[in-house]
C-alpha positions in Angstrom: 0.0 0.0 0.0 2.7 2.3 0.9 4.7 1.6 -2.2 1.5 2.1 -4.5 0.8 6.0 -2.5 4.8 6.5 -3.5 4.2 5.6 -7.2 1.0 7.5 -7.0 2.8 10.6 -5.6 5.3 10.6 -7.9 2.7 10.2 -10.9 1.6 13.4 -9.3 4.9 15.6 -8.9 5.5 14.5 -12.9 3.1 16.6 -14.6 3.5 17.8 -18.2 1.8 21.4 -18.5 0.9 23.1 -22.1 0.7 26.7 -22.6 0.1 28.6 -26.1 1.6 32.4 -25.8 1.0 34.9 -28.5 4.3 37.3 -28.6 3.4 40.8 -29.9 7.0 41.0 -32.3 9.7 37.9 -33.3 10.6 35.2 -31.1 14.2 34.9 -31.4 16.2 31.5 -30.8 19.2 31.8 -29.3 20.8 33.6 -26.2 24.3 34.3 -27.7 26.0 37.2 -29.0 24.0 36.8 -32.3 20.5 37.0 -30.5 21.6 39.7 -27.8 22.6 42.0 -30.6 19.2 41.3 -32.5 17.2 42.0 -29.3 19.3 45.0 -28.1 18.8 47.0 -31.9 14.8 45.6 -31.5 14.8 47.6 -27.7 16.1 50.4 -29.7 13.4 50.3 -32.4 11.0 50.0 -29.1 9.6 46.7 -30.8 8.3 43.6 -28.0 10.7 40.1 -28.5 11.1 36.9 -26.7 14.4 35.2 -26.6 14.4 31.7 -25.9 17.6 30.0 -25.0 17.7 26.4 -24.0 20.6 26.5 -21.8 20.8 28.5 -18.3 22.8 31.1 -19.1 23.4 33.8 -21.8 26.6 32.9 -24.4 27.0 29.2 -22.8 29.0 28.3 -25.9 31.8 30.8 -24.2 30.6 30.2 -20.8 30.8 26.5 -20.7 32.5 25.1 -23.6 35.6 27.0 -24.5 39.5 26.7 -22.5 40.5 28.8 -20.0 43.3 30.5 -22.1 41.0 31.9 -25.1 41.4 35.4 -26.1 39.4 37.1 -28.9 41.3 36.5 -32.0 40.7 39.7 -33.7 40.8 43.5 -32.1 38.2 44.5 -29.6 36.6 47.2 -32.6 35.7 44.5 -35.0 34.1 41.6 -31.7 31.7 44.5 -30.4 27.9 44.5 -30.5 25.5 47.2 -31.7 25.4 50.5 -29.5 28.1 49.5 -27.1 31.7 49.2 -27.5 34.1 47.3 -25.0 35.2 49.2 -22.1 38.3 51.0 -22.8 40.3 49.2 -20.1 39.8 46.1 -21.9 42.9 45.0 -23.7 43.2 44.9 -27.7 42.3 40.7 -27.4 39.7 40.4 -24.4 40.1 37.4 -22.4 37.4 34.4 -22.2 36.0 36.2 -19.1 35.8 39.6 -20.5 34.0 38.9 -23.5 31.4 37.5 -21.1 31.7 39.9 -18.7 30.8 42.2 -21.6 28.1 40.0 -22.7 26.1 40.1 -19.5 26.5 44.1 -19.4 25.1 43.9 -22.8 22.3 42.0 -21.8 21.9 44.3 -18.8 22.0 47.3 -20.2 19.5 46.6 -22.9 17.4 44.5 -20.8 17.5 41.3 -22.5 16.3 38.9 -20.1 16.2 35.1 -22.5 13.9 32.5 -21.5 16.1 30.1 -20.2 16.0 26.0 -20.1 13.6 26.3 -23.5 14.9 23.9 -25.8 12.9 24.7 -29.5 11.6 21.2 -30.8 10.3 22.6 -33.7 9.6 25.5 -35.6 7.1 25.8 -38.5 5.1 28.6 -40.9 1.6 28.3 -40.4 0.5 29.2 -44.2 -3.1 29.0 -43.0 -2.8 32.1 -39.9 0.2 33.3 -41.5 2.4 32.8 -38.4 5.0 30.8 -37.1 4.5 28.3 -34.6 7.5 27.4 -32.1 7.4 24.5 -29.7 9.8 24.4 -27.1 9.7 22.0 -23.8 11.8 22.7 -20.5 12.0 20.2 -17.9 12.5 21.6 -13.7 12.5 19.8 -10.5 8.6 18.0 -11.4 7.5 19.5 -14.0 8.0 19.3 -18.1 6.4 22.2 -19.8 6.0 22.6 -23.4 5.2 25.9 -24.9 3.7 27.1 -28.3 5.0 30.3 -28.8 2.6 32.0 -31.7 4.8 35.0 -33.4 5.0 37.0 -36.9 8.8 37.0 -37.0 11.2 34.2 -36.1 14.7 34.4 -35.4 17.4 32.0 -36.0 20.3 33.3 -33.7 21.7 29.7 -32.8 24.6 30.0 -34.5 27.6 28.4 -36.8 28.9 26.7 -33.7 25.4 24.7 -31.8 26.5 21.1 -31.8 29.8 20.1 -32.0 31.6 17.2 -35.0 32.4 14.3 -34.0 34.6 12.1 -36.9 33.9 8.3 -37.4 36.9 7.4 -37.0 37.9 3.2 -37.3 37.9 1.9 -33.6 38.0 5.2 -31.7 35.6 4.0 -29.7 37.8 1.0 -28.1 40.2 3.7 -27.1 41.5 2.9 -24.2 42.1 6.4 -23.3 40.5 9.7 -22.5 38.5 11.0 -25.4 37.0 14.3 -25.2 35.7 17.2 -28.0 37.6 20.7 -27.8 33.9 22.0 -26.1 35.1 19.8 -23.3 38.4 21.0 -22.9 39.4 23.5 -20.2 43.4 23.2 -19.7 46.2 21.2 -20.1 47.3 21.3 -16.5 45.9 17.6 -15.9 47.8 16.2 -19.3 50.9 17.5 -18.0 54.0 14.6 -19.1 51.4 12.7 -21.1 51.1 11.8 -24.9 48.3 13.3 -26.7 46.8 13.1 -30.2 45.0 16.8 -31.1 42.7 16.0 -34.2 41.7 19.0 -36.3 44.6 21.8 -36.6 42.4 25.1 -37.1 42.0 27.9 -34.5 40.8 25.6 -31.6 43.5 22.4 -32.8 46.3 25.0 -32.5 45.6 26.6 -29.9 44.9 23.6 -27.5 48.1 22.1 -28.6 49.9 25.4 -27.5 48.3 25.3 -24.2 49.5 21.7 -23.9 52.9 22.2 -24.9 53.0 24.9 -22.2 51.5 22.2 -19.6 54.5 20.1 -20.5 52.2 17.6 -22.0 53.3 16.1 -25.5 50.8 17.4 -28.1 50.5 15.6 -31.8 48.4 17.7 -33.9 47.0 15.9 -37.3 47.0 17.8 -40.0 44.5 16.0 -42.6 44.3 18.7 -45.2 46.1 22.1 -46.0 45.5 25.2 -44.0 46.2 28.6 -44.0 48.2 29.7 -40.8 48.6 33.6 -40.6 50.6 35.9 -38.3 48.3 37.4 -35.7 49.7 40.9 -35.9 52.5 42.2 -38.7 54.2 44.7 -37.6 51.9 45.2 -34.3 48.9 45.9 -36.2 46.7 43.0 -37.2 46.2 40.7 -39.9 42.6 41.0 -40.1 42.7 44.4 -40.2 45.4 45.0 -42.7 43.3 42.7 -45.1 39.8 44.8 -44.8 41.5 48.0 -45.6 43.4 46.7 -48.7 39.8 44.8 -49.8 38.5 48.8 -49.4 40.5 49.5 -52.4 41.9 45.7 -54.0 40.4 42.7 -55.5 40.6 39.9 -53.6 43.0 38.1 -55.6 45.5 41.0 -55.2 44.8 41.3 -51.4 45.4 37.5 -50.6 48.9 37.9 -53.1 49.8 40.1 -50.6 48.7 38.3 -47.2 51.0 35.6 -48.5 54.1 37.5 -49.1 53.6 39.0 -46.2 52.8 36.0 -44.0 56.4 34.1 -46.0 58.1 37.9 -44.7 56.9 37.2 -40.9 56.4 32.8 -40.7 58.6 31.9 -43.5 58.5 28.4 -45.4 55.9 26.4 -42.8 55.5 23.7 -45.5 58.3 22.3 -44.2 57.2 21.4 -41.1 53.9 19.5 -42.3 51.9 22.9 -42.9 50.7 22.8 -46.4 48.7 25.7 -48.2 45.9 25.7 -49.9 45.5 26.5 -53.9 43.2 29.3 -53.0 44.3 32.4 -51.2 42.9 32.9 -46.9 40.5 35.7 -48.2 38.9 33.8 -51.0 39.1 30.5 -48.8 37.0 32.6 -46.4 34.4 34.5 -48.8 33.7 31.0 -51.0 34.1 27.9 -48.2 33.8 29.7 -45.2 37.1 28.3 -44.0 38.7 30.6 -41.3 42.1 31.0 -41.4 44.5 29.8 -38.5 45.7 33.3 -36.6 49.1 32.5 -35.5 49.4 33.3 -31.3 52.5 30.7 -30.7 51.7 27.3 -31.4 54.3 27.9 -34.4 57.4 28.4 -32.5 56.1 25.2 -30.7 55.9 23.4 -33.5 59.3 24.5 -35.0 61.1 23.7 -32.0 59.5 20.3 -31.7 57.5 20.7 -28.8 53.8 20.1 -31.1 54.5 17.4 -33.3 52.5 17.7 -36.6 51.0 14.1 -38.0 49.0 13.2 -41.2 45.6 12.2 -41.1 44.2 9.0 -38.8 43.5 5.8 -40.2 42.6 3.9 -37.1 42.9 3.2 -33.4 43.9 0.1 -32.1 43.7 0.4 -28.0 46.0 2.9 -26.7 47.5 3.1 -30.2 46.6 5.1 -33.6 47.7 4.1 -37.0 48.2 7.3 -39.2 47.7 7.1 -43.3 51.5 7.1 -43.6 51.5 3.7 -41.9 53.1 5.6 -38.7 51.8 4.2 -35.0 52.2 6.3 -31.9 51.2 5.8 -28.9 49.0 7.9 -27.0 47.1 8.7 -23.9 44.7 10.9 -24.9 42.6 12.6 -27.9 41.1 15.5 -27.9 38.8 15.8 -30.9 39.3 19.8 -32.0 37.1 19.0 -34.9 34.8 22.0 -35.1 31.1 22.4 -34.7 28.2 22.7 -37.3 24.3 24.2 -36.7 21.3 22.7 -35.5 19.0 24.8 -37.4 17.8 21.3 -39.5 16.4 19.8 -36.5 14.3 22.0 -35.6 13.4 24.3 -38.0 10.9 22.5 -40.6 11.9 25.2 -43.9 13.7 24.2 -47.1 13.6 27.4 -49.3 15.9 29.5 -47.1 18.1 27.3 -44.9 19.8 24.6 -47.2 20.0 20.9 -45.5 23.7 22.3 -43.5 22.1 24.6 -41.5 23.2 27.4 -43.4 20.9 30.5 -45.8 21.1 29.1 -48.7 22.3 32.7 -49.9 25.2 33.4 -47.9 26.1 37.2 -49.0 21.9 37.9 -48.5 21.5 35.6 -46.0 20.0 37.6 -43.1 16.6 37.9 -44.7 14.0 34.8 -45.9 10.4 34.9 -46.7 7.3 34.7 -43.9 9.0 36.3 -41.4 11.6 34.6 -41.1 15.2 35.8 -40.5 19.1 34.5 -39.5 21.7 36.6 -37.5 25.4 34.4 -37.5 25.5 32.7 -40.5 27.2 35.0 -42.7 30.5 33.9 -42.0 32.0 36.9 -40.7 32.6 36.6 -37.3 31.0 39.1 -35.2 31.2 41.9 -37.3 28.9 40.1 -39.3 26.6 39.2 -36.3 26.3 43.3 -35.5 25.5 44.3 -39.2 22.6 41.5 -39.6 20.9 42.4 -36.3 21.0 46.3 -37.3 19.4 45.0 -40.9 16.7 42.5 -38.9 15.9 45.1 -36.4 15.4 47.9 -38.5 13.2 45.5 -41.3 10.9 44.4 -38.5 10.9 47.8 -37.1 10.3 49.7 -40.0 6.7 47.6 -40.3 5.9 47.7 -36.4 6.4 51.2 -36.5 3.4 51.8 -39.5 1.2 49.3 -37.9 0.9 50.4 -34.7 -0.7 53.9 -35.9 -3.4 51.9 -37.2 -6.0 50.8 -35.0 -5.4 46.9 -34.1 -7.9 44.5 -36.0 -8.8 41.6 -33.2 -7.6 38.0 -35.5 -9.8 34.9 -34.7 -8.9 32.7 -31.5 -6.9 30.0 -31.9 -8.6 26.3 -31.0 -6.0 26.4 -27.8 -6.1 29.3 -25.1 -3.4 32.3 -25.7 -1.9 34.3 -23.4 -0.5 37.6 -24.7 3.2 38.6 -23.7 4.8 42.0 -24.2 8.5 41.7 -23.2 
């Protein structure tokens, strides 16, 4: 008898409640830098949002799934948000903690405050009501709710970077060491005098080998493919920079000429040490694949000296051992998989004429702007310059028509078959 009340108590405390909220402007999806900026220029255009985030905090890619060491890899002036620049104490390359520091005084100031622990399930265009319809469902201590959210405009501020790659790799999963993704790792202090294998060798793949090379661990870093590795600063101003004032007044083709003459000038010949280029220049690399070039902050003089060890590609494990495509073994302790990340956008959102089955606008120089409301912020490929310039663009498009319709009087629509509740925010 007892144990049946128990079981019939807990049926109670697990109870599944459905709400359907009509949001008076866009839902936006996504609590990072993308969907901050969006909401901040929308506060400015004095136009009601809803962000919904389905972690716990704002920016949890940077909060919980980047190393200690990380610095911004380009100057402050081109990493800042809409209407408020970085403090002026902040260094040229803000640390991990700064950039969210900043963040959260973003959010502050504009008074952003996400819906967090809403994780979208789906997302779909009502051709019918002409609205979108967005599902989410959060889970606390005894209670699962799931939400329609009923909106004109949606959002997609989830980013390049949502879910992170993980490579089938032959037998990696018989291991018989420590396997984690570069999202998992923190610092090298605990791999300090121990073999490990780095897979992937862009920003992330570098950089974590550096930081384990100055742990005293011994870092191998495969190198699969070619890659373009830049100096971070020539001459103590930056690479980045250099290259968007020279694309000001030079085609691209002249402008990555010079990027590689000067990165031979300041790097010299890193073919030699297992470093191949690509065909196509860094800046064309960029614009056409989207591949961002590797910014130089050390893990070079690492590698010429020996301490990073660069490897060809991975055929298989076997163990504690790996078998390279040269027919090399080494022996190792650990992997850390610094193979990137990719969106999430085709799980959840059920559209096919703007977002292409990668989770990308199918247009990627207009790719801010689809049809039915719907917009992206983030997926231009540009960093966070490009995040600021598509929520300016999204927030003054949605503003521009809030702003004419609310002088006209407000024409009551039909009830929807479930109960709404109205939210301004």
């Amino acid at each position: 008898m007892e144990s049946m009340l128990r079981l019939m108590d807990q049926e109670d405390q697990e109870v599944t409640t459905n709400r359907c909220i009509w949001v008076n402007g866009p839902v936006i999806v996504g609590a990072g830098p993308s969907g901050l900026a969006t909401a901040a220029c929308l506060r400015e255009q004095n136009v009601p949002f809803v962000v919904l985030e389905r972690a716990d905090c704002i920016a949890s890619l940077w909060q919980n799934r980047t190393y200690d060491r990380l610095k911004l890899h380009l100057p402050k002036k081109f990493c800042q948000l809409p209407k408020m620049p970085f403090p002026d104490s902040f260094p040229e390359y803000p640390t991990k903690r700064q950039f969210i520091d900043y963040l959260e005084s973003y959010a502050s100031r504009f008074e952003v405050n996400p819906k967090f622990n809403e994780c979208v399930q789906t997302a779909r265009f009502d051709e019918t009501s002409g609205l979108w319809r967005v599902k989410t469902a959060s889970s606390a201590e005894s209670t699962r709710t799931e939400v329609e959210y009923i909106c004109r405009w949606l959002v997609v501020a989830t980013g390049e970077n949502a879910e992170r790659v993980v490579p089938e790799i032959d037998g990696l999963n018989e291991f018989t060491g420590e396997v984690i993704h570069a999202c998992d790792y923190k610092s090298g202090e605990k791999f300090a005098g121990k073999k490990v294998l780095v897979v992937g060798c862009g920003n992330s793949g570098m950089e974590v080998s550096l930081d384990l090379a100055n742990h005293f661990a011994k870092p191998s870093m495969v190198v699969r493919s070619s890659v373009h590795v830049m100096p971070r600063e020539v001459m103590g101003n930056s690479t980045f920079e250099i290259a968007m004032k020279m694309l000001a007044w030079l085609p691209l083709w002249l402008v990555d000429k010079i990027l590689l003459v000067l990165c031979w000038f300041v790097l010299g010949n890193i073919e030699k040490y297992g470093l191949k280029r690509p065909e196509m220049g860094p800046m064309e690399l960029k614009s056409v694949k989207g591949k961002t070039p590797v910014l130089d902050i050390g893990a070079l003089e690492k590698i010429r000296s020996g301490k990073i060890d660069v490897v060809p590609g991975v055929k298989r494990f076997d163990g504690n051992r790996v078998e390279l495509v040269n027919g090399e073994q080494l022996e190792v302790d650990s992997v850390v998989l610094a193979t990137g990340y990719r969106s999430n956008v085709p799980y959840w959102l059920q559209e096919s004429e703007f977002f292409a089955k990668n989770g990308f606008p199918k247009a990627a120089n207009s790719g801010w702007k689809g049809r039915t409301g719907l917009y992206a912020v983030g997926f231009t490929r540009r960093g966070l310059s490009g995040v600021s310039m598509d929520a300016v663009k999204i927030a003054q498009d949605i503003g521009s028509v809030w702003k004419l319709e609310t002088k006209q009087p407000t024409i009551r629509s039909r009830a929807c078959h479930r109960r709404c509740i109205s939210q301004q925010f």
